[in-house]
PAKOLVEX-912934 format. One line per 10 residues: number of its first residue (from 1); for each residue x, y, z of N, C-alpha, C. Coordinates in Angstrom, 2 decimals. Atoms other than C-alpha are relative to their C-alpha. Example, Ala and Ser with C-alpha at 12.3 -4.5 7.8 and 13.67 -1.06 7.14 Angstrom:
2
1> 0.89 -1.19 0.00 12.30 -4.50 7.80 0.90 1.20 0.00 | -0.82 -1.19 -0.06 13.67 -1.06 7.14 -0.77 1.09 0.73
***
This chain:
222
1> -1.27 0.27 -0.65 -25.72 -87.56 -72.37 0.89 1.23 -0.05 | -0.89 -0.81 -0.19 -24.15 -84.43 -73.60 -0.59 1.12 0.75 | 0.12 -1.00 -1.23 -26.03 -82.42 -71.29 0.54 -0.34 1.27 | 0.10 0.67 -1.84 -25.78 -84.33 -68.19 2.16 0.50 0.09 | -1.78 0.27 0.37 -21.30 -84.41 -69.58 -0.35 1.41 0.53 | -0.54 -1.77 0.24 -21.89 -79.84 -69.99 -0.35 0.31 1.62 | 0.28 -0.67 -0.92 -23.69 -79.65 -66.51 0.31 -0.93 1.30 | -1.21 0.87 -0.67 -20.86 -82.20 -64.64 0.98 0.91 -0.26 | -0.51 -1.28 0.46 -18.67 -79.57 -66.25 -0.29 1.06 1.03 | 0.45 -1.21 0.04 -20.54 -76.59 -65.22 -0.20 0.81 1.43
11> 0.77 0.34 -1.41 -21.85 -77.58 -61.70 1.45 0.29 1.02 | -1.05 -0.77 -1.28 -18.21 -77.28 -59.46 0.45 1.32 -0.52 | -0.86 -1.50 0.37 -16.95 -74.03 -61.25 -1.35 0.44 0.50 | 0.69 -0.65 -1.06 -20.50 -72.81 -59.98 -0.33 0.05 1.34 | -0.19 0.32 -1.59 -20.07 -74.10 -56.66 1.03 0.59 0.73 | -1.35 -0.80 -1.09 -16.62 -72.62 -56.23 -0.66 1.48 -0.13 | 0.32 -1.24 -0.52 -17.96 -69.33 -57.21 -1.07 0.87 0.94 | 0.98 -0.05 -1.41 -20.73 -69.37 -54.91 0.24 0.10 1.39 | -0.47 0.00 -1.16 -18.65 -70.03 -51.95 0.98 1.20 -0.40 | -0.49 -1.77 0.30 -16.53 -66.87 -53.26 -0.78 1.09 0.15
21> 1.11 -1.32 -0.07 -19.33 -65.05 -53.53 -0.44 0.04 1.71 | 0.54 0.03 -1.30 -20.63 -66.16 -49.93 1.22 0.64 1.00 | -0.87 -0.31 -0.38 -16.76 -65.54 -48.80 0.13 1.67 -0.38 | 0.25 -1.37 0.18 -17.08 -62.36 -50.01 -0.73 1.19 0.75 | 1.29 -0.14 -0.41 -20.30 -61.08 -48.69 0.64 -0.10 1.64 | -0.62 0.14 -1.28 -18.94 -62.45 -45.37 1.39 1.37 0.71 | -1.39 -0.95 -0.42 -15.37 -60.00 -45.43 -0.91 1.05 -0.30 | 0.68 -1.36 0.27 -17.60 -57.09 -46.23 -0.99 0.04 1.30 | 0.52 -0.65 -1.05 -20.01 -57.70 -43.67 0.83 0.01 2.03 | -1.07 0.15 -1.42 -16.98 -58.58 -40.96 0.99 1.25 -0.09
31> -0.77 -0.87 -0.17 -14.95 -55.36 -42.12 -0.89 1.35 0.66 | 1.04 -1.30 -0.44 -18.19 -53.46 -41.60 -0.11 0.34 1.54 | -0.17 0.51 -1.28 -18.28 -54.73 -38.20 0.94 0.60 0.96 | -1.21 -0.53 -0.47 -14.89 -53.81 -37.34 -0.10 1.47 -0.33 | 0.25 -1.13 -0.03 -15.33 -50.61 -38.49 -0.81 1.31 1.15 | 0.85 -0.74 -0.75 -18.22 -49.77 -36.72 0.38 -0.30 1.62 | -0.72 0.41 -1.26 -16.51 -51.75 -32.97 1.22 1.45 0.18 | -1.01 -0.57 0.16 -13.71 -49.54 -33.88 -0.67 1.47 0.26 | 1.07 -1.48 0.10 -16.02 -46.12 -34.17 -0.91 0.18 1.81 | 0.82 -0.29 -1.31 -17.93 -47.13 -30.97 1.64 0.43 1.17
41> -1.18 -0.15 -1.24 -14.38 -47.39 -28.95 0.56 1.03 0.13 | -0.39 -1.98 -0.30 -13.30 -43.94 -30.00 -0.74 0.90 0.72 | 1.02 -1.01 -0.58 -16.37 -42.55 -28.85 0.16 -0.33 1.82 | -0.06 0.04 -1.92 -16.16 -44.42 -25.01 1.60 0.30 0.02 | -1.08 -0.59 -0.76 -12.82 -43.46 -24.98 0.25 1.54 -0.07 | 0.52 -0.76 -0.47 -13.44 -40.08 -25.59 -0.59 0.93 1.30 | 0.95 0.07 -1.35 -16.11 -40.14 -23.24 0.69 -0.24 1.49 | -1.07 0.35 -0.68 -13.87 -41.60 -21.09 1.21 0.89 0.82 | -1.10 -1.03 -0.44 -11.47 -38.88 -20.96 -0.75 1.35 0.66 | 0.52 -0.83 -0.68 -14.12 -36.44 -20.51 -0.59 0.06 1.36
51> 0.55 0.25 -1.12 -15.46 -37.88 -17.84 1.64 0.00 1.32 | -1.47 -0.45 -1.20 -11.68 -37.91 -16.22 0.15 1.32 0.21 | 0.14 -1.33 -0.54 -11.65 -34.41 -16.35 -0.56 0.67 0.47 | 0.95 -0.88 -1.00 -14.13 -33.27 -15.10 -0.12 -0.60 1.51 | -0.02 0.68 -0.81 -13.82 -35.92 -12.42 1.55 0.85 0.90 | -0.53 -0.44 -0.29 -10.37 -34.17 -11.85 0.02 1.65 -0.03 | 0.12 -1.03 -0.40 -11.53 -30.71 -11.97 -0.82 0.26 1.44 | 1.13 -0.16 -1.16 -14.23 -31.34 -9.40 1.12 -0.45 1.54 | -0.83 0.00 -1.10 -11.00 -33.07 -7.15 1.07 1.37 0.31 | -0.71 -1.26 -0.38 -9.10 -29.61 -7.52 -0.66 0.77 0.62
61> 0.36 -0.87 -0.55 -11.65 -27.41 -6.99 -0.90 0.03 1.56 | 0.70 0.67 -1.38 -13.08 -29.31 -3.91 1.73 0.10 1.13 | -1.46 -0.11 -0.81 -8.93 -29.55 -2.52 0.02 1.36 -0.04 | -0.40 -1.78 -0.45 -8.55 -25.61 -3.25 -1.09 1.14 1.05 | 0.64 -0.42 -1.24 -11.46 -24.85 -1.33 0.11 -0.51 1.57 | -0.17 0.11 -1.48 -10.41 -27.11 1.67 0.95 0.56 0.55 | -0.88 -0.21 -0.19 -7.55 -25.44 1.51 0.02 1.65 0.10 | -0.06 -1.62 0.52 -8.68 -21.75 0.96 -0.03 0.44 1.32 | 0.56 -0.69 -1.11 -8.65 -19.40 3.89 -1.39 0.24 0.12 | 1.24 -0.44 -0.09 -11.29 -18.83 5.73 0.19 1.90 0.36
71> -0.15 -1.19 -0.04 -11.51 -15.21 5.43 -0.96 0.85 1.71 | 0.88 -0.31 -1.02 -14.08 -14.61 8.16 0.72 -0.29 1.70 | -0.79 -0.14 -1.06 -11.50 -15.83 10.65 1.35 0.66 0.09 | -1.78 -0.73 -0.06 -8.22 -13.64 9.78 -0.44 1.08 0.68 | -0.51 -1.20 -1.03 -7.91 -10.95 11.89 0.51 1.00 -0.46 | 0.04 -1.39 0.96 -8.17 -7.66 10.19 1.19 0.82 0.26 | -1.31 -0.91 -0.46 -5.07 -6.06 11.79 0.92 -1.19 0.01 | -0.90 0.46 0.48 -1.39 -6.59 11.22 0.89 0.61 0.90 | -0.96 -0.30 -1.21 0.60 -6.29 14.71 1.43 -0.66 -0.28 | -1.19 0.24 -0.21 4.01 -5.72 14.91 1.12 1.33 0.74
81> -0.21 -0.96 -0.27 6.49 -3.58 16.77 1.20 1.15 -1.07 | -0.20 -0.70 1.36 8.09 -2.22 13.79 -0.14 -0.50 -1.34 | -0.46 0.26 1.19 7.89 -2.11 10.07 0.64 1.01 -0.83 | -1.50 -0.36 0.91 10.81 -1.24 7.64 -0.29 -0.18 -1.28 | -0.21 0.24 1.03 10.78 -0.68 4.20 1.39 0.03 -0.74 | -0.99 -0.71 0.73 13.63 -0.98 2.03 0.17 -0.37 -1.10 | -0.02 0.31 1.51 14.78 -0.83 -1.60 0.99 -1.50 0.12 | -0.73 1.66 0.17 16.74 -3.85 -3.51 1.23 0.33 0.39 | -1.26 0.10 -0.75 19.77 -3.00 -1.98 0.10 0.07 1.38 | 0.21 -0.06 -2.01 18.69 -3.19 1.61 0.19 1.38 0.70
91> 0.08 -1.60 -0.58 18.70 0.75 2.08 -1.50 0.23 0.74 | 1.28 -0.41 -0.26 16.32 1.34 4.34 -0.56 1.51 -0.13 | 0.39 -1.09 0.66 13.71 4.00 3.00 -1.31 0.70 0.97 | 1.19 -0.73 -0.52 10.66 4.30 5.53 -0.11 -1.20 1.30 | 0.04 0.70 -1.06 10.44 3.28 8.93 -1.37 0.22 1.34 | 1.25 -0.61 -0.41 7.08 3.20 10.84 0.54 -1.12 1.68 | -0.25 1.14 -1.57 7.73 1.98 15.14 -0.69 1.49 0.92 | 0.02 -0.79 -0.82 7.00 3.35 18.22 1.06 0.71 0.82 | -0.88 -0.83 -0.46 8.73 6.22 19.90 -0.75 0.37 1.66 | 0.33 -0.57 -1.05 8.36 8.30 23.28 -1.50 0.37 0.38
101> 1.48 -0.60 -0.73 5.27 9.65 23.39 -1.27 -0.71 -1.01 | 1.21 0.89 1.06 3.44 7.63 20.22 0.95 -0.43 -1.05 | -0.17 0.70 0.92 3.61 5.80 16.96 1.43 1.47 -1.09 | -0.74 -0.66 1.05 6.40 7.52 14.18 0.12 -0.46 -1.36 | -0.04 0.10 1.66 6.54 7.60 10.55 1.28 0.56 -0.76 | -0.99 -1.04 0.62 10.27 8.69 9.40 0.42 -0.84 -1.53 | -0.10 -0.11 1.04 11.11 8.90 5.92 1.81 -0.35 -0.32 | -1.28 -0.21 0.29 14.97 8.24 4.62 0.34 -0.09 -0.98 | -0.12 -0.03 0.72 16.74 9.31 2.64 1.46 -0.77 -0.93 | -0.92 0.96 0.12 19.52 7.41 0.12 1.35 -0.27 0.77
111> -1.20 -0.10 -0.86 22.48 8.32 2.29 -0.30 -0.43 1.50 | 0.38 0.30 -1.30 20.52 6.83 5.54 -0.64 1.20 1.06 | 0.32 -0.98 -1.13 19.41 10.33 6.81 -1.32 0.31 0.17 | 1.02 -0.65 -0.02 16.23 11.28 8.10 -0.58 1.10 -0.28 | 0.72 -0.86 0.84 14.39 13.47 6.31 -1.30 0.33 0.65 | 1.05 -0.24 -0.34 11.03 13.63 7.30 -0.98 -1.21 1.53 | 0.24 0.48 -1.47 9.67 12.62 10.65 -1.64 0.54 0.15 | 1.40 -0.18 -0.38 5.34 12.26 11.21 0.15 -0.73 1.66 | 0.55 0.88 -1.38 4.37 11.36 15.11 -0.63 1.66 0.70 | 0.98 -0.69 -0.63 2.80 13.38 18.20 1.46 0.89 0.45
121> -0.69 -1.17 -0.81 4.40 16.52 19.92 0.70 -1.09 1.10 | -0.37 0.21 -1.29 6.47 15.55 23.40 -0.73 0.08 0.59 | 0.91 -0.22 -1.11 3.48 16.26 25.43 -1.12 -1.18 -0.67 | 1.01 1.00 0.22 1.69 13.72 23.34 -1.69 0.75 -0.30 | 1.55 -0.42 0.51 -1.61 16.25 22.62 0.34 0.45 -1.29 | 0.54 -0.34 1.56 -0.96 16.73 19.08 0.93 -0.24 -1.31 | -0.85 0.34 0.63 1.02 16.17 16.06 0.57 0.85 -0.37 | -1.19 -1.50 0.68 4.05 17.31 14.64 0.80 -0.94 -1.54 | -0.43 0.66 1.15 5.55 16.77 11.00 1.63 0.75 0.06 | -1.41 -0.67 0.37 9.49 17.48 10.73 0.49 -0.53 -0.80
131> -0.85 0.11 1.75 11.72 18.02 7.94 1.49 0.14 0.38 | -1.43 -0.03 -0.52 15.48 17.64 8.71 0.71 0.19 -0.99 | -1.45 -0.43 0.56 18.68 18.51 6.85 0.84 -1.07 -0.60 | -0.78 1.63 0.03 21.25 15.93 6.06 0.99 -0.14 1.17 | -1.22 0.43 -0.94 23.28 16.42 9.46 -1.48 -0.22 1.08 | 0.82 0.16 -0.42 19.87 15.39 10.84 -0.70 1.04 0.75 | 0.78 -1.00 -0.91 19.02 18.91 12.46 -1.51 0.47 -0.90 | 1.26 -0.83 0.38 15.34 20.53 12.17 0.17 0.76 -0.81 | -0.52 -1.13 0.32 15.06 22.84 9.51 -1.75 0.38 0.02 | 1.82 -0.66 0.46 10.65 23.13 9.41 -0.34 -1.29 0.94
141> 1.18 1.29 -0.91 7.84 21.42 12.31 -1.08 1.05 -0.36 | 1.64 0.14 -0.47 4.31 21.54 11.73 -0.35 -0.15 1.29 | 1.21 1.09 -1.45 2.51 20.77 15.42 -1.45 1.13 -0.17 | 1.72 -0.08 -0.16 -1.24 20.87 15.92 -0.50 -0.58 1.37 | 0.28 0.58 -1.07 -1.73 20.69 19.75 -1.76 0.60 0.51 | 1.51 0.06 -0.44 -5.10 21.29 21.71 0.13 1.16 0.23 | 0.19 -1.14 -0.07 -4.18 24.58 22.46 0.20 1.12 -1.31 | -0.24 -0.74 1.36 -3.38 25.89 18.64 1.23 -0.97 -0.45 | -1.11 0.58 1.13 -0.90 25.04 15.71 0.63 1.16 0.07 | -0.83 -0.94 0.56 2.22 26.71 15.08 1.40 -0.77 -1.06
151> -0.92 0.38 1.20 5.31 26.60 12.28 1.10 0.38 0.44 | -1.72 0.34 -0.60 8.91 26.49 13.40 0.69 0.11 -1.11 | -1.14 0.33 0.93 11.90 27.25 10.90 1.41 -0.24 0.88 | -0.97 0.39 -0.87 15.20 26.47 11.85 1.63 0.45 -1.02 | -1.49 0.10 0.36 18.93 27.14 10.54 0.29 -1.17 -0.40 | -0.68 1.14 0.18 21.32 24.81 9.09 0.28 -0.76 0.91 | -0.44 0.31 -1.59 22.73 24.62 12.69 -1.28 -0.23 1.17 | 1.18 0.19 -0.72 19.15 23.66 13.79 -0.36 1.27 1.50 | 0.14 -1.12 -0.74 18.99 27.06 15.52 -1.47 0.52 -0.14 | 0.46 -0.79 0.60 15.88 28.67 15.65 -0.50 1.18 -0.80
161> 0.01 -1.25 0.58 14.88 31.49 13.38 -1.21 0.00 0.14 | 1.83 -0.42 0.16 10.76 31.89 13.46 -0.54 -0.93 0.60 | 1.35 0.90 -0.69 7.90 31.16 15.34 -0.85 0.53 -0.03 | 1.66 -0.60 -0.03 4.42 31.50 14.45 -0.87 -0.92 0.10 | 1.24 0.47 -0.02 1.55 30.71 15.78 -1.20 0.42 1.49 | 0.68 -0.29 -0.98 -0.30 31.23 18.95 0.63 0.24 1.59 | -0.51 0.35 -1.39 0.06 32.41 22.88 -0.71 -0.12 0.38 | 1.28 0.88 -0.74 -2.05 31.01 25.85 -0.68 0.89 0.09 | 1.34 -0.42 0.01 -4.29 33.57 25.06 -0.53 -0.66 -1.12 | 1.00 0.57 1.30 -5.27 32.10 21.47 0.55 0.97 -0.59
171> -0.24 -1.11 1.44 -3.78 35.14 19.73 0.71 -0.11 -0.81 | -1.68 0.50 0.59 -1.12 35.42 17.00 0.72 0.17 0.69 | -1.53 -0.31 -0.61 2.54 35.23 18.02 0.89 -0.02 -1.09 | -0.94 0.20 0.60 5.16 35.66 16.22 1.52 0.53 0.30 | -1.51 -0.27 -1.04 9.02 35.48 17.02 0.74 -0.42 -1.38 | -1.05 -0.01 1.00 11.93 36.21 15.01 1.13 -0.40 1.19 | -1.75 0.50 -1.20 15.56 34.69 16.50 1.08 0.39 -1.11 | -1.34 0.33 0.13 18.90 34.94 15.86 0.84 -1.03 0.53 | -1.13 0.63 -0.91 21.35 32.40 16.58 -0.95 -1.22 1.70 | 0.47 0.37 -1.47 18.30 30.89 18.55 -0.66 1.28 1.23
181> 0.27 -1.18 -0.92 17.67 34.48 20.34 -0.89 0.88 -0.28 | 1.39 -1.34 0.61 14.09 36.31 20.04 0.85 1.17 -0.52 | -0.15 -1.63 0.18 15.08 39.86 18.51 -1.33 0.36 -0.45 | 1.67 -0.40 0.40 11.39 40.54 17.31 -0.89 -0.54 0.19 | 1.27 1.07 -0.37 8.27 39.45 18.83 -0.98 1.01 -0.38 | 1.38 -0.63 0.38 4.77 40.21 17.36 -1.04 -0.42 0.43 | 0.89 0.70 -1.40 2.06 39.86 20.07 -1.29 0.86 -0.21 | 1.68 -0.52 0.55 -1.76 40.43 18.42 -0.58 0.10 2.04 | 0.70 -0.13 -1.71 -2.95 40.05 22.54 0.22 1.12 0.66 | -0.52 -1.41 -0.63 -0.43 43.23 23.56 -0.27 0.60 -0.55
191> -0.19 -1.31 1.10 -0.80 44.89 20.40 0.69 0.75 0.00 | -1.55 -0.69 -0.22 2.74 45.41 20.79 0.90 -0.72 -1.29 | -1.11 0.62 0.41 5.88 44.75 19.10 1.19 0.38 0.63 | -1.35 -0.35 -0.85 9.39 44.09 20.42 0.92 -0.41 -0.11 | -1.06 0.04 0.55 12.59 44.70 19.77 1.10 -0.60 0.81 | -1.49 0.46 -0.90 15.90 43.11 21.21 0.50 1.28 0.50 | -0.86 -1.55 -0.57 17.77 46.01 23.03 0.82 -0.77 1.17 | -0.69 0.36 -0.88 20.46 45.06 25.10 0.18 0.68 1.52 | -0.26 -1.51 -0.56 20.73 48.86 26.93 -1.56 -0.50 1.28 | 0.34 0.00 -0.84 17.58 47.82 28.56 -0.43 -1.41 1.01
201> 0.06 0.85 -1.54 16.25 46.10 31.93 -0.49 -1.27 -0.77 | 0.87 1.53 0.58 13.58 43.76 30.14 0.99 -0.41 -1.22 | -0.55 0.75 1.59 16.26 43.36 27.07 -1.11 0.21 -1.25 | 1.05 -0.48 0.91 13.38 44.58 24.70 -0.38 1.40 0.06 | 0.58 -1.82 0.21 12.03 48.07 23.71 -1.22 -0.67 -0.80 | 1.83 0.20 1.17 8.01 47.75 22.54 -0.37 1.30 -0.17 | 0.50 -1.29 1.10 6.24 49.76 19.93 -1.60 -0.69 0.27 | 0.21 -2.03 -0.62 3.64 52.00 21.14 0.47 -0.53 1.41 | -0.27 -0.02 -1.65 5.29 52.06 24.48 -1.16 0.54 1.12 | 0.65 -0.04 -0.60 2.60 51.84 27.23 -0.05 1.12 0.89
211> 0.04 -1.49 -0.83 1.45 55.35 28.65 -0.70 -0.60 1.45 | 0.21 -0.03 -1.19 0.96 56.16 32.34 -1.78 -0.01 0.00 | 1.58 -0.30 -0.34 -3.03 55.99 32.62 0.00 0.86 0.98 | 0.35 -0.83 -0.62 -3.03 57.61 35.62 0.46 1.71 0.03 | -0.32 -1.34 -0.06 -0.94 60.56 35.28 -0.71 0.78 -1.61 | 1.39 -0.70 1.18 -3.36 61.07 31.87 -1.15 0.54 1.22 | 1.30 -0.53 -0.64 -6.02 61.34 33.90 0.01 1.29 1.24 | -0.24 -1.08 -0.91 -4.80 63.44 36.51 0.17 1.56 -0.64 | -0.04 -0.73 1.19 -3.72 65.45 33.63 -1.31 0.75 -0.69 | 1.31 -0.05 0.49 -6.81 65.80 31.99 -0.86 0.57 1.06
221> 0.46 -0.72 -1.21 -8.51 66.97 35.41 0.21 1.54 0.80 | -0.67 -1.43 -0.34 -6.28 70.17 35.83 -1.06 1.11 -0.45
***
């Protein structure tokens, strides 16, 4: 009897801890659970995001190409009848248009003056580069026409003073002025030189002054 009394006793205190123990066992394998639900959802969301980006890189770089020029249809030239450069204060500094006889390239300078001037001669066969002053007169041209190049200086008063370069034979030339007024010309074709002289007919005196041929020869025959 006093067993049957110790294991009436014995029998619900091992029953409750059995269902503790089973309650137990249970939160361990339901936190495990959650754990691991929890571990998978980070990973698809993750995934998730990567897959948005790249989903939105592939919509940019698919829009920036529908959108890109097509290079194969622009049109390699850039028509206009002038262009103007100027600094940040709206001074204009370089001005490229067309003129009289062709295209021009003038240069300016901060006070608005032209300075340097690229285009073709007046006759249009060749180019000429000028350099101006600040009251805009010539003071130096380059030209390079079909018949030769020559160099031009000039005065303050855009007068000429020198000219060298060729006459319609092809030879040198060269001319000194005053005031604009030959006084010395140097002529490789005459194999002369010549002076201003007022006293005579032509207004010049040339060095070696041209002998009579014939009265040499007649000379020479005596």
């Amino acid at each position: 009897m006093l067993q049957v009394s110790v294991y009436c006793l014995i029998l619900p205190t091992i029953i409750n801890n059995t269902n503790k123990i089973y309650t137990f066992i249970f939160m361990v394998n339901l936190e495990h659970k959650i754990s691991s639900l929890e571990t998978k959802v980070q990973r698809l969301t993750l995934l998730n995001g990567i897959l948005g980006l790249c989903f939105l890189t592939l919509l940019f770089v698919s829009a920036t190409r529908s959108n890109a020029p097509n290079f194969a249809q622009i049109e390699p030239v850039v028509k206009a009848n002038r262009f103007e450069m100027v600094n940040e204060a709206g001074k204009t500094l370089m001005v490229l248009e067309p003129r009289q006889t062709t295209g021009s390239l003038a240069i300016y300078n901060m006070q608005g003056k032209e300075i340097i001037t690229l285009s073709a001669d007046q006759t249009g066969s060749g180019a000429l580069v000028q350099l101006n002053n600040m009251v805009n007169n010539s003071n130096l041209q380059l030209s390079n026409k079909s018949d030769g190049c020559s160099i031009k200086l000039f005065n303050s008063q855009g007068q000429a003073m020198l000219y060298a370069g060729n006459d319609a034979a092809g030879c040198g030339y060269l001319n000194l002025a005053q005031n604009g007024q030959p006084q010395i010309i140097l002529d490789a074709n005459a194999k002369q030189i010549a002076v201003s002289n007022p006293d005579s007919k032509t207004k010049f005196s040339t060095f070696p002054q041209k002998t009579n041929t014939t009265n040499t020869n007649s000379n020479s025959n005596k």
